[in-house]
N, C-alpha and C positions, 0 to 999 in steps of 0.2 A: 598494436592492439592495446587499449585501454585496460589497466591492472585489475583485476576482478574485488569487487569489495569485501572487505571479510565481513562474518558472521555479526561478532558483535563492534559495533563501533564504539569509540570512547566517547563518552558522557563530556558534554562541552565545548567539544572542537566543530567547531567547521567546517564542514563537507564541501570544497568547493573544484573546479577544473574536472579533470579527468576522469579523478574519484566517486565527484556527484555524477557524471553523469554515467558509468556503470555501476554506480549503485541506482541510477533512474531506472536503465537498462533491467537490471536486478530486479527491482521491483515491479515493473509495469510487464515483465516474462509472468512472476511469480503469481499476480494478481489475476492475471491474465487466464490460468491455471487455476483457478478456482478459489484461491488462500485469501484469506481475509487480510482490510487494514490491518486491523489489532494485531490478530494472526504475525503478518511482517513488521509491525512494528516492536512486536512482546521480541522476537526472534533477532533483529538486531539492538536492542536495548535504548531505541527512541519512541518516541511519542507519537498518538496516534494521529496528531496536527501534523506531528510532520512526514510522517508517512502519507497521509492523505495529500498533500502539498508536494509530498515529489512526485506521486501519481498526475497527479493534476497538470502539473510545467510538464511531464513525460508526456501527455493526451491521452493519456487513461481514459475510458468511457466508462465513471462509478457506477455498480449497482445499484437499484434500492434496495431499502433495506430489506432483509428475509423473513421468514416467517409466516405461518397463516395469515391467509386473510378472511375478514369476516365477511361473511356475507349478509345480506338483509332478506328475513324472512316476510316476502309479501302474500303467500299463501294464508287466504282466510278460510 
């Protein structure tokens, strides 16, 4: 069984082998769950590029983006 990622990761290094891919694992559960990029990226202390990018090599299917949408008022 692949070592579970920790929390926060260090600033700089490398993610690569075993580790990247439970931390993919990690992230594409988490996302999967409702939790935003930002959200997992603020939470292990990398960026939202690269969060987004391990979603993405995991086969994450991104949301769009949230929020209202406008509609067009064609009632005259």
């Amino acid at each position: 069984m692949p070592p579970q990622p920790p929390q926060r990761l260090p600033k700089g290094r490398q993610i690569v082998g075993q580790e990247r891919i439970a931390l993919t694992k990690d992230f594409v559960a988490r996302y999967g769950e409702g939790e935003s990029i930002r959200a997992i990226a603020r939470s292990t202390g990398r960026s939202y590029g690269f969060a987004r990018r391990v979603l993405i090599a995991g086969g994450a299917s991104l949301r769009t983006r949230g929020g209202p949408h406008r509609t067009s008022n064609t009632a005259s």
